[in-house]
ChimeraX commands (.cxc) that place a marker at each C-alpha (Angstrom):
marker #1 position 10.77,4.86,12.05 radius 0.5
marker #1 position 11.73,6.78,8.90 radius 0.5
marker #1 position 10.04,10.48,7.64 radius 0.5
marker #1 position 10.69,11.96,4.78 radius 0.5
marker #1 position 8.66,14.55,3.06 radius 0.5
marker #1 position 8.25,14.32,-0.64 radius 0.5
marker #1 position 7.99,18.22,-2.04 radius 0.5
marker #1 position 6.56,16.89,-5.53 radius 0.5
marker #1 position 5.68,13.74,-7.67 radius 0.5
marker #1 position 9.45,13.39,-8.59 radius 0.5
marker #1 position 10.61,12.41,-4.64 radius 0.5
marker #1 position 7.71,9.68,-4.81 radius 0.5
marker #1 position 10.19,7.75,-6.56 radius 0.5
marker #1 position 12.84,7.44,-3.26 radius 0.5
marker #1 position 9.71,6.99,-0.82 radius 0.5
marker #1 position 8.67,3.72,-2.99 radius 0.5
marker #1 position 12.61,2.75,-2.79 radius 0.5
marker #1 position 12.83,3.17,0.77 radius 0.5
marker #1 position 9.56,1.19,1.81 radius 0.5
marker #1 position 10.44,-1.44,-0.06 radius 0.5
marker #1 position 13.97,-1.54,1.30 radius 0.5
marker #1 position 12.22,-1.17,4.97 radius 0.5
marker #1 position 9.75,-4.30,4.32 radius 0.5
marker #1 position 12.62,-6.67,6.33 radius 0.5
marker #1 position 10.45,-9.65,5.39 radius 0.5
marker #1 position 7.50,-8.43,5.73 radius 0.5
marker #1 position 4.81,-8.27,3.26 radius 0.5
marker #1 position 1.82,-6.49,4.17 radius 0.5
marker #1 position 2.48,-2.46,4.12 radius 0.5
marker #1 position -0.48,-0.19,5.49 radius 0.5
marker #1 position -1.07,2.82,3.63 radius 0.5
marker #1 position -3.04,5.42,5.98 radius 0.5
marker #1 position -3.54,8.93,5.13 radius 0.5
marker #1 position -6.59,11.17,4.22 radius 0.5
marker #1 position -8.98,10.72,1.15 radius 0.5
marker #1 position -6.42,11.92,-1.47 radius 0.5
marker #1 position -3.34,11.79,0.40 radius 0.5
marker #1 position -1.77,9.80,-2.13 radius 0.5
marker #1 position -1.83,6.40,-1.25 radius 0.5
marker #1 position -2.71,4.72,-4.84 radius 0.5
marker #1 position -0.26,7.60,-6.48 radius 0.5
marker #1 position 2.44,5.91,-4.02 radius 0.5
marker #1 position 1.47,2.21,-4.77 radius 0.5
marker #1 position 2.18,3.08,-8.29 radius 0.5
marker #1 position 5.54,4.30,-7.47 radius 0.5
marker #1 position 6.15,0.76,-5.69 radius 0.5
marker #1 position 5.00,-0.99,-8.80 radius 0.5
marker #1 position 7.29,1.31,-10.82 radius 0.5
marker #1 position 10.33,0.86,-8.35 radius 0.5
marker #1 position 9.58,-2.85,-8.50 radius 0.5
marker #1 position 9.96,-2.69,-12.66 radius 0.5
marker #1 position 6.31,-3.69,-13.10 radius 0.5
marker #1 position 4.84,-2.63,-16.39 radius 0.5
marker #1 position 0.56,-3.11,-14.99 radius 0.5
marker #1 position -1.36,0.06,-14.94 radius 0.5
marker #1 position -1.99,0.82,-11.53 radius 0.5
marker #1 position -5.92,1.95,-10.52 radius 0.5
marker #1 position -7.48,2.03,-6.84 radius 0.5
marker #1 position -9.53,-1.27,-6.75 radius 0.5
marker #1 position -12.61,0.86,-4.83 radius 0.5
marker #1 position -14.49,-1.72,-6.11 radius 0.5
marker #1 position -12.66,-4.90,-6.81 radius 0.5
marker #1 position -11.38,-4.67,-3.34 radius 0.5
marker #1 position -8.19,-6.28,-4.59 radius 0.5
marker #1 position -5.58,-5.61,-7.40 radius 0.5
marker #1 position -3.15,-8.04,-9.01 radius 0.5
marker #1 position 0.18,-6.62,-10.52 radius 0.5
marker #1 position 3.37,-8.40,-11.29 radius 0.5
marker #1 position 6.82,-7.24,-11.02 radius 0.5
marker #1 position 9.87,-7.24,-13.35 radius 0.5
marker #1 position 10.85,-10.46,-11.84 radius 0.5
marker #1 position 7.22,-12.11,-12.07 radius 0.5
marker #1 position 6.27,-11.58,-8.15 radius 0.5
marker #1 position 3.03,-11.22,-7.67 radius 0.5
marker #1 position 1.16,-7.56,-5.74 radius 0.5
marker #1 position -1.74,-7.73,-4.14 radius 0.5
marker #1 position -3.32,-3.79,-3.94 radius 0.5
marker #1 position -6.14,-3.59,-0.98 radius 0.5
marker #1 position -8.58,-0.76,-0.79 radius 0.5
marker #1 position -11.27,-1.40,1.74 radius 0.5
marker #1 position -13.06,2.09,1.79 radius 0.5
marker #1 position -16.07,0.74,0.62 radius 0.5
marker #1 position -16.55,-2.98,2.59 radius 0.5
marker #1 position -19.65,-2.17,4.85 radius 0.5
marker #1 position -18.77,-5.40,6.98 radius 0.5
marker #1 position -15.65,-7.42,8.25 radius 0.5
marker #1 position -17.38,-10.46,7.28 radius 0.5
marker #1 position -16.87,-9.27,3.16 radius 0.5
marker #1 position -12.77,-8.93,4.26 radius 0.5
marker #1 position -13.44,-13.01,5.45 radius 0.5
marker #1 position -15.49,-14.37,2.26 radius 0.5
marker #1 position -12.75,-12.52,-0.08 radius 0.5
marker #1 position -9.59,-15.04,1.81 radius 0.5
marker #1 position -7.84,-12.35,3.28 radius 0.5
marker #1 position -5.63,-14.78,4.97 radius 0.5
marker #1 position -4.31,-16.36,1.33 radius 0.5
marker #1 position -3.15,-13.17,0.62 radius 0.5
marker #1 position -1.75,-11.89,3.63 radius 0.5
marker #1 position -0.09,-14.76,4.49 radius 0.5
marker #1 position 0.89,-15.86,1.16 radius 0.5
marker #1 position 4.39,-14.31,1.59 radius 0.5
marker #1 position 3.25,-12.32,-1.87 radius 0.5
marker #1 position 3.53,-7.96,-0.87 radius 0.5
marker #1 position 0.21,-7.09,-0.07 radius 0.5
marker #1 position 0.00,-3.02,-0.34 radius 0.5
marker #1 position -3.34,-2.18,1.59 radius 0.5
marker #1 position -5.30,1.07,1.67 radius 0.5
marker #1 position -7.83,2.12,4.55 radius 0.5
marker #1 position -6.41,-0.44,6.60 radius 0.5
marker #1 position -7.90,0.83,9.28 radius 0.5
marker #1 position -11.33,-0.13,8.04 radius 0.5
marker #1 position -9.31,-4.07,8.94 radius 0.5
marker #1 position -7.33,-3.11,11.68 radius 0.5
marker #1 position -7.70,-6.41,13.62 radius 0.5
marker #1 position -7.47,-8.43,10.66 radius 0.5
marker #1 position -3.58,-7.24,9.55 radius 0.5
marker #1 position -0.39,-9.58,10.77 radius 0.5
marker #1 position 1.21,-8.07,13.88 radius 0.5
marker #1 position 4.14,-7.15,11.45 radius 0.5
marker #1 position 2.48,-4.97,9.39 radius 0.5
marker #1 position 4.70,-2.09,7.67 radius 0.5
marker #1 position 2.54,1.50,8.41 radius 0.5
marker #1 position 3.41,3.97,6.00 radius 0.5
marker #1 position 1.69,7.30,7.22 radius 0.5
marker #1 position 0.82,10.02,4.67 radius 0.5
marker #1 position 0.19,13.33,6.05 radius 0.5
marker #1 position -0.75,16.43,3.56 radius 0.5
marker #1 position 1.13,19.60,4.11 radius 0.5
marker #1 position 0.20,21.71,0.73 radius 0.5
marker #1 position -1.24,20.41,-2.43 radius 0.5
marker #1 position 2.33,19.03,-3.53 radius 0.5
marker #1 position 3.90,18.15,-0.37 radius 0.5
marker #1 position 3.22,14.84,1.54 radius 0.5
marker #1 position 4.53,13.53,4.41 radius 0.5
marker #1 position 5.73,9.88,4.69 radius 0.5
marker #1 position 6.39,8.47,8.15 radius 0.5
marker #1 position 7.26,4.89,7.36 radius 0.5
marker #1 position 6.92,2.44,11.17 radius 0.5
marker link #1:1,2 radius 0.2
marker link #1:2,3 radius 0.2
marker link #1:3,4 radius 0.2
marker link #1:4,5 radius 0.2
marker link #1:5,6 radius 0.2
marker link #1:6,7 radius 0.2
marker link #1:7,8 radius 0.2
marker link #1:8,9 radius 0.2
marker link #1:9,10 radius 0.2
marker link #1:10,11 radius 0.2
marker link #1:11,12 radius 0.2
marker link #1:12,13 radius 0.2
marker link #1:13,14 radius 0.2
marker link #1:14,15 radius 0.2
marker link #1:15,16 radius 0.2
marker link #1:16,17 radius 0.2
marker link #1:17,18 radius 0.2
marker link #1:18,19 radius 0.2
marker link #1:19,20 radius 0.2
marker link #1:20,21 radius 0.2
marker link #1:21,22 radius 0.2
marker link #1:22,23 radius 0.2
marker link #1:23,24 radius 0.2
marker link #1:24,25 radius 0.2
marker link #1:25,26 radius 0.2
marker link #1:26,27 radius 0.2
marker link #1:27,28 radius 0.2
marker link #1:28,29 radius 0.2
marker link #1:29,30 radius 0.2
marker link #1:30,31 radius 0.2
marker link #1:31,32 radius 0.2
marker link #1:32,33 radius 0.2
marker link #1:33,34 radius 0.2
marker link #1:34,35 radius 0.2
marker link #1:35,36 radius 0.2
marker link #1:36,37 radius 0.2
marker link #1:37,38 radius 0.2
marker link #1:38,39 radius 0.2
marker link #1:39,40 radius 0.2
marker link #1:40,41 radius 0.2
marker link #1:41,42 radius 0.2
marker link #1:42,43 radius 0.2
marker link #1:43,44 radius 0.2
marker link #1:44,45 radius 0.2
marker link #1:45,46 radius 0.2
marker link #1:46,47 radius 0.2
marker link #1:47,48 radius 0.2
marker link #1:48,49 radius 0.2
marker link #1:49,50 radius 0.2
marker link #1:50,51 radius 0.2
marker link #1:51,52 radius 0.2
marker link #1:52,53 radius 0.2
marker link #1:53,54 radius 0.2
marker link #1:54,55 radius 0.2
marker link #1:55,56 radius 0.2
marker link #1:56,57 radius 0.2
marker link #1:57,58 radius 0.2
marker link #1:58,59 radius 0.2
marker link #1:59,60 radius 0.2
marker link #1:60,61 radius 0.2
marker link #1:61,62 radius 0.2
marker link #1:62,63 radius 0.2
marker link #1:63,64 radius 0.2
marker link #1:64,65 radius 0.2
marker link #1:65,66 radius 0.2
marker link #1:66,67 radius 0.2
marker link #1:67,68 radius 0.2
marker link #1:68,69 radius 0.2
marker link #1:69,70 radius 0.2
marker link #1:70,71 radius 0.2
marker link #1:71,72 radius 0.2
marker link #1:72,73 radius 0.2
marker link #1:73,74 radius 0.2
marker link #1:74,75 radius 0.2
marker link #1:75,76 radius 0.2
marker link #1:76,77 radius 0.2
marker link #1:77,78 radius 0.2
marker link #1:78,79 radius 0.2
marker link #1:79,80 radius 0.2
marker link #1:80,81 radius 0.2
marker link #1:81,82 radius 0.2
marker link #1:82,83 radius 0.2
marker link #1:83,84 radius 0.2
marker link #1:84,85 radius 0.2
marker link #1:85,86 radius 0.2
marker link #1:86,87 radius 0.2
marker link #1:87,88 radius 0.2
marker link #1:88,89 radius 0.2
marker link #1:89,90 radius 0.2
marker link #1:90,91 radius 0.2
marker link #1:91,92 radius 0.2
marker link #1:92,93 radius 0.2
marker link #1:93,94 radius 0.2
marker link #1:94,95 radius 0.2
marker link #1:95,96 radius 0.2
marker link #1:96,97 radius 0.2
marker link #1:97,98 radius 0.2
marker link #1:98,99 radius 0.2
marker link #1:99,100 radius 0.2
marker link #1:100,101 radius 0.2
marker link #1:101,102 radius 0.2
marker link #1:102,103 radius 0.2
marker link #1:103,104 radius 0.2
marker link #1:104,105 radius 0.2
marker link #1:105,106 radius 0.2
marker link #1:106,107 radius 0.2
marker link #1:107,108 radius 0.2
marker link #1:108,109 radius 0.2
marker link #1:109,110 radius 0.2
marker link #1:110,111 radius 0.2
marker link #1:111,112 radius 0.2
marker link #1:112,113 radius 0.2
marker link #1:113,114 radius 0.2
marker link #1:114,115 radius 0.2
marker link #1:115,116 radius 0.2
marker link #1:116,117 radius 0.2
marker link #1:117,118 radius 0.2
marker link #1:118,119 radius 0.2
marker link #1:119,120 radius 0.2
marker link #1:120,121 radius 0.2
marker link #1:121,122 radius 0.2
marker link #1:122,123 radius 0.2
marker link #1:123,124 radius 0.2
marker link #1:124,125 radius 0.2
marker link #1:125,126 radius 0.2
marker link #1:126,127 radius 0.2
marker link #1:127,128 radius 0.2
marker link #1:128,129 radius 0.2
marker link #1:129,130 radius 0.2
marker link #1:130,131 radius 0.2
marker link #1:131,132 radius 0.2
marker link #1:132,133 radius 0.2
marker link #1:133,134 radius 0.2
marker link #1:134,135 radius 0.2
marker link #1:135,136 radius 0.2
marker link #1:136,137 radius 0.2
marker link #1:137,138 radius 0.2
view
């Protein structure tokens, strides 16, 4: 388990470098934290560490983002504050993308909790003032 607290925008930078170093093999990273804890600000810091050039948005909607890296990889960006049912998380093929080997970057995970590979990264983001955040990366 790491922690690290970011005091602005500018640490978000070493927080994207150190989950990525951190993923071991894994692919699927679980972003928790509050409404507005950060957790699309810190997915494009990932895509930024990772030398991607997409514009990063929350897919609230979509339910799923595509980005590629500098080296062509494929990102799959999860936000699944809106599904209403599990079955939705099942008729989208969660399992081709989690399993895919392809980084999977997932926010309200929570909302799938039973659904996510037993390896799951959890990144934890805690508010402590309006520019501070708390990482805890498991």
């Amino acid at each position: 388990m790491t922690e690290v607290v970011a005091q602005s925008l500018d640490d978000l930078e070493d927080v994207a470098k150190m989950v990525v170093e951190q993923l071991d093999g894994r692919n699927v990273v679980a972003l928790c934290g509050a409404m507005g804890a950060g957790k699309t600000t810190l997915v494009s810091a990932i895509m930024n560490y990772l030398g991607s050039n997409d514009t990063v948005t929350s897919p609230t909607f979509a339910l799923v983002n595509q980005y590629s890296t500098a080296t062509a990889d494929v990102v799959y960006h999860f936000d699944f504050y809106r599904i209403n049912r599990i079955e939705e998380v099942f008729d989208m093929g969660y399992e081709e993308y989690f399993y895919s080997g392809d980084l999977c970057l997932i926010e309200w995970p929570e909302l799938i909790e039973d659904l996510l590979p037993e390896d799951a990264m959890v990144v934890r983001i805690e508010v402590l003032s309006p520019t501070e955040r708390k990482f805890t990366i498991v």
